[in-house]
N, C-alpha and C positions, 0 to 999 in steps of 0.2 A: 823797872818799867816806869818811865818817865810822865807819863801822859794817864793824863785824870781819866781819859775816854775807851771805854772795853775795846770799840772797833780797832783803835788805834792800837790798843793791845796786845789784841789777836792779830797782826800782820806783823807784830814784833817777834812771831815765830817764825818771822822769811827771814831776820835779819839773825846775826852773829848774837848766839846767847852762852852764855859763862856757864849756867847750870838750865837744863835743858827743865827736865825734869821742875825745879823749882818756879821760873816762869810758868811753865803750862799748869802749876798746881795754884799760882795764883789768881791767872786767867779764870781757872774754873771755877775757884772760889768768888771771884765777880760774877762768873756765871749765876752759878748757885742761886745767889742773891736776887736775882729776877723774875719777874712775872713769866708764869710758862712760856708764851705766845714767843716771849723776848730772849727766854731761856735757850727757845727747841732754834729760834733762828741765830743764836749767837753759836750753840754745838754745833750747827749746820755750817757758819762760815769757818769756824776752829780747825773740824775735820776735815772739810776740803784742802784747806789750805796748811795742815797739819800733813797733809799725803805728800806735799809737795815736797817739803823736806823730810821724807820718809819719819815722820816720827807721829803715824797714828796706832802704834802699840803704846807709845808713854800714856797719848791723849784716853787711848781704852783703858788705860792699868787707872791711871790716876782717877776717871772718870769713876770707874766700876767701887774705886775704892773709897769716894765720896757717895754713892749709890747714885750719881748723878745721870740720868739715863733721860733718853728720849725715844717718841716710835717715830722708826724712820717711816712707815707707810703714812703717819699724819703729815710727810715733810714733802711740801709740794716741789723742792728742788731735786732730794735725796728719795724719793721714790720711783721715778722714771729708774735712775741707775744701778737703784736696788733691783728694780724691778727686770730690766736690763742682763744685769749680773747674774743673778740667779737663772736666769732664761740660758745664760750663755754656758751658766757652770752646766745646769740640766743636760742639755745639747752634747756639750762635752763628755759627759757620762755617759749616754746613748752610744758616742762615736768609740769610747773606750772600750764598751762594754761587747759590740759588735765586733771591731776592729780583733778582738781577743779569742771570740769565738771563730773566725772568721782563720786564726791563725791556728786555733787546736784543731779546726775542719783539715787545715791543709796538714801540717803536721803528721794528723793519724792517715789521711790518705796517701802522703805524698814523702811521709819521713821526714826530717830535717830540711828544714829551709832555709837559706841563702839569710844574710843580713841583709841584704836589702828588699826583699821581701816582707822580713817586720818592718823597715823603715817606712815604706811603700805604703804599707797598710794602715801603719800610725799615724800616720801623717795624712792621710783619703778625707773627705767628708763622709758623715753616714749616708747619705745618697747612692754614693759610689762604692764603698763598703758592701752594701746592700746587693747592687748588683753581682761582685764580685764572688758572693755566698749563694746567689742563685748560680752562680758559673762551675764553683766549687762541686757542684752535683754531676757534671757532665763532664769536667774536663779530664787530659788524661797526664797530665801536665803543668806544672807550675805556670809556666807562660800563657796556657789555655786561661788559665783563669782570668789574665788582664786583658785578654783579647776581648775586646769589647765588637 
């Protein structure tokens, strides 16, 4: 790494590096060195731009093993996406967690169901999921159930 300047250092991870690993451990080690405020905003541009070329496992490995750590909820950039993310994994969970029951309801009433059936259902939002498990109760019918 050519260049006196951290900024300019941390974009040296967009360009072609010899040892991956060895750069990003010197980056952090400049990290290290800085007053928090300049610390939490140098991780913050690393790891963005560390995802670009998929390598924020190195940037975690190496990070964790200097103990170099920051809170993402004090990071006014990386807290929307955290915040974001987590909201979206949550959602996700709900939609799985429905989508499954929604499959064992048909299943015990209906016997073996169709592949596309689980695809159907995997793939639903929980909104519609939802409806599908109130229909589950009355139908008499695989098909009953998606008849909205």
């Amino acid at each position: 790494m050519a260049s006196p300047t951290l900024e300019e250092n941390i974009l040296d991870i967009l360009c072609r590096m010899n040892n991956q690993k060895e750069t990003i451990l010197e980056i952090l080690l400049r990290i290290s060195e800085l007053p928090t405020k300049a610390r939490d905003d140098a991780l913050t541009k690393l790891v963005i731009l560390s995802r670009l070329r998929k390598l924020e496992t190195v940037v975690k490995t190496e990070a964790e093993e200097m103990s170099l750590t920051f809170n993402v909820m004090e990071n006014d950039v990386l807290r929307p996406l955290f915040m974001k993310a987590q909201m979206d994994g949550e959602q996700k969970g709900r939609e799985e967690e429905a989508a499954s029951m929604l499959l064992k309801q048909m299943r015990r009433k209906f016997g073996q169901t169709p592949d596309w059936v689980t695809e159907k259902v995997q793939s639903a939002k929980l909104e519609l999921i939802e409806v599908w498990g109130e229909n589950v109760l009355f139908a008499n019918s695989v098909d009953e159930v998606f008849a909205s």
